[in-house]
C-alpha positions as CSV (number, residue, x, y, z in Angstrom):
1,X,11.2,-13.8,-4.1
2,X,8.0,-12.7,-5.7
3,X,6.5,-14.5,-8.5
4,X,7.1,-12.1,-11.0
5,X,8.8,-8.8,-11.8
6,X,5.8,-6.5,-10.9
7,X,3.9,-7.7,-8.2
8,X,0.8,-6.5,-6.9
9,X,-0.4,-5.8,-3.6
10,X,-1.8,-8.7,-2.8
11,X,1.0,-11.0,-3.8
12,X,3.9,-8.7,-1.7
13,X,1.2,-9.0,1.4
14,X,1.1,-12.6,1.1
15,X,5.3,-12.6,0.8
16,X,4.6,-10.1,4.2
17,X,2.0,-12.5,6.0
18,X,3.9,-14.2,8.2
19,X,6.5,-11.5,9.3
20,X,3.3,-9.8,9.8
21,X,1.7,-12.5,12.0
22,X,5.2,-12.8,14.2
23,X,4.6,-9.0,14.7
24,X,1.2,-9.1,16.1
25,X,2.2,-12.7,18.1
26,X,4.8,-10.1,20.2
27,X,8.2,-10.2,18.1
28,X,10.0,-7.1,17.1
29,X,9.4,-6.6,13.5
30,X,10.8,-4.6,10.8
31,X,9.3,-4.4,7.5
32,X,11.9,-1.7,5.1
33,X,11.3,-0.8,1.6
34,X,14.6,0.1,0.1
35,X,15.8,1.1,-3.6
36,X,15.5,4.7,-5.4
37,X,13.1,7.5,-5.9
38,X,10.4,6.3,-8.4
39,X,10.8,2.6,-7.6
40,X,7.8,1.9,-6.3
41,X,8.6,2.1,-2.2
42,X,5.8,4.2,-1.2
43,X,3.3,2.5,-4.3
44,X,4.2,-1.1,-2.2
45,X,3.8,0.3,1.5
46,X,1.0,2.3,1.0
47,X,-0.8,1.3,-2.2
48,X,-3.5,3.3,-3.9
49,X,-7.5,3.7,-3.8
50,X,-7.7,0.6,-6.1
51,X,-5.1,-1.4,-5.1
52,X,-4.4,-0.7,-1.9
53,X,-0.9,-1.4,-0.1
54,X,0.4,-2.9,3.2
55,X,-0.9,0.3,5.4
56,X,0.3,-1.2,8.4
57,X,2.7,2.1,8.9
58,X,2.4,5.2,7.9
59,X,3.6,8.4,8.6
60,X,3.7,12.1,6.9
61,X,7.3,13.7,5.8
62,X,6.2,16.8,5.7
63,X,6.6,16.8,1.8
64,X,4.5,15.4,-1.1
65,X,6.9,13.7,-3.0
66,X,10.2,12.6,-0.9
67,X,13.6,13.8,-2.4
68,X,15.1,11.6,-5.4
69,X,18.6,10.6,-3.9
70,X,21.8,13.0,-3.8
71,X,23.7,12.8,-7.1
72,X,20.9,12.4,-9.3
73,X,20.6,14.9,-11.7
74,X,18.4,18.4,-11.0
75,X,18.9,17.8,-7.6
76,X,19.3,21.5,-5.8
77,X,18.8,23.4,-2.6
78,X,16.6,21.7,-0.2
79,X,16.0,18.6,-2.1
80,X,19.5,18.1,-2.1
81,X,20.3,18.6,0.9
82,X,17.4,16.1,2.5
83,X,18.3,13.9,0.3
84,X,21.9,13.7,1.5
85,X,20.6,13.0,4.9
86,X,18.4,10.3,3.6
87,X,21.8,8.5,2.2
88,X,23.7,9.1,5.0
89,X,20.8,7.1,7.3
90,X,20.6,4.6,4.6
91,X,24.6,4.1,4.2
92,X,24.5,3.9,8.4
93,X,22.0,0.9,8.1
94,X,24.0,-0.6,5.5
95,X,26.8,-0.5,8.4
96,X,24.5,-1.6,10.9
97,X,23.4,-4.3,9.1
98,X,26.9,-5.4,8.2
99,X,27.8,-5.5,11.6
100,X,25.6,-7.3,12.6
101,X,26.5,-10.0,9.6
102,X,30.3,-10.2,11.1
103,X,29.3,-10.1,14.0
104,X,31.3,-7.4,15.9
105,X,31.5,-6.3,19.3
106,X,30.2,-2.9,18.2
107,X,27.1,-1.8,16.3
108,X,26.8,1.4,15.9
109,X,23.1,2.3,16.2
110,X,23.6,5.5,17.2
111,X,25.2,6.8,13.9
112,X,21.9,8.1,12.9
113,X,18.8,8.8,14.1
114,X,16.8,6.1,11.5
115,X,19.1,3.3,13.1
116,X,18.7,4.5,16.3
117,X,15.1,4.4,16.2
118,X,14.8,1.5,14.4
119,X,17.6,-0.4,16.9
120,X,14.9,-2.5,18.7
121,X,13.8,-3.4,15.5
122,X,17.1,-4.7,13.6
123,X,18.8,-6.0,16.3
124,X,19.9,-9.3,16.9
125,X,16.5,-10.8,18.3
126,X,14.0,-8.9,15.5
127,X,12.5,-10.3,12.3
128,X,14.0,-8.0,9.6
129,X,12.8,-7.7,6.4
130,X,14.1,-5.9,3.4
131,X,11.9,-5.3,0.2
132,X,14.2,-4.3,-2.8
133,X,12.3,-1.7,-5.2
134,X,14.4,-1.5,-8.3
135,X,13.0,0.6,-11.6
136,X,12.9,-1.3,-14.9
137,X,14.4,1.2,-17.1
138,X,17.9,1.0,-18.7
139,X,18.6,4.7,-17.4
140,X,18.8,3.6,-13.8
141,X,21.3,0.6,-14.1
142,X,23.5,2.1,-11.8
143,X,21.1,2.6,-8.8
144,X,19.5,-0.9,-9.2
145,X,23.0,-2.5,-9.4
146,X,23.3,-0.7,-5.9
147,X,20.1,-1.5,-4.7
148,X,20.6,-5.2,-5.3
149,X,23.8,-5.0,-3.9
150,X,22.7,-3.9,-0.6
151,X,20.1,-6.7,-1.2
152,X,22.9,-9.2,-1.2
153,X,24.8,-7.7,1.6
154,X,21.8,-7.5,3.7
155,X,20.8,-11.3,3.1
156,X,24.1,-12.2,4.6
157,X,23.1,-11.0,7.6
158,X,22.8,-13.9,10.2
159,X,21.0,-13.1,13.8
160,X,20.4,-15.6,16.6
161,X,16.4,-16.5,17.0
162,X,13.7,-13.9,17.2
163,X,12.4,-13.5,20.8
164,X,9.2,-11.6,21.9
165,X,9.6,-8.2,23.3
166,X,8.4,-7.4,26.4
């Protein structure tokens, strides 16, 4: 819950500190921006020149300027089809995560390659956090309605303590 509606780097990184500090103490840690292209997801991880963001990971796609999400409008070709395998690895974290929140026998990890990788680091003895990046305009109603709704979903979420790896 930051203070206000647009943050700035300093105040998300002080919301970040101590998830941060468990992470370099030796617990699994996982630090996810979610919400739609243009929300502000790469502005909040990485920052800019004079405001700079958390840095902490950071890795090249290959692309500029990732792919706005499948069934937004003008979406063709390539673009549409990465961006259809971005959705599907966000909706299999969504079923991860919801898993995990009723507890079933079975979480299925290996559904995609993001949860897969990221297993160690959303599973039941990680700190997890989400940060939900929603854009202020009228137009996009429908994505941040989603957006927060995965929010809400993902807050029910309930793990047993965070232990250090290794």
């Amino acid at each position: 819950n930051l203070p206000t509606p647009i943050a700035n780097q300093r105040e998300i990184f002080d919301e970040l500190q101590p998830i941060l500090t468990s992470f370099l103490d030796g617990y699994n840690a996982c630090i996810v921006a979610y919400g739609q292209t243009g929300s502000g997801k790469t502005q909040t991880m990485l920052g800019n020149p004079q405001d700079p963001g958390i840095e902490f990971v950071s890795r090249k796609t290959g692309s500029p300027n990732p792919p706005p999400p499948a069934g937004m409008s003008g979406v063709t070709g390539p673009a549409l089809r990465e961006s259809s395998f971005i959705n599907r690895s966000l909706s299999s974290l969504a079923d991860v995560l919801a898993s995990i929140s009723e507890r079933r026998s079975h979480i299925p990890y290996r559904n995609s390659k993001l949860t897969h990788l990221l297993q160690d680091s959303i599973g039941g003895d990680a700190k997890m956090l989400i940060i939900l990046c929603v854009s202020p305009t009228r137009r996009f109603i429908t994505e941040t309605m989603q957006t927060l709704q995965f929010g809400s979903r993902a807050r029910q979420v309930q793990r047993g303590p965070p232990r250090k790896r290794g």
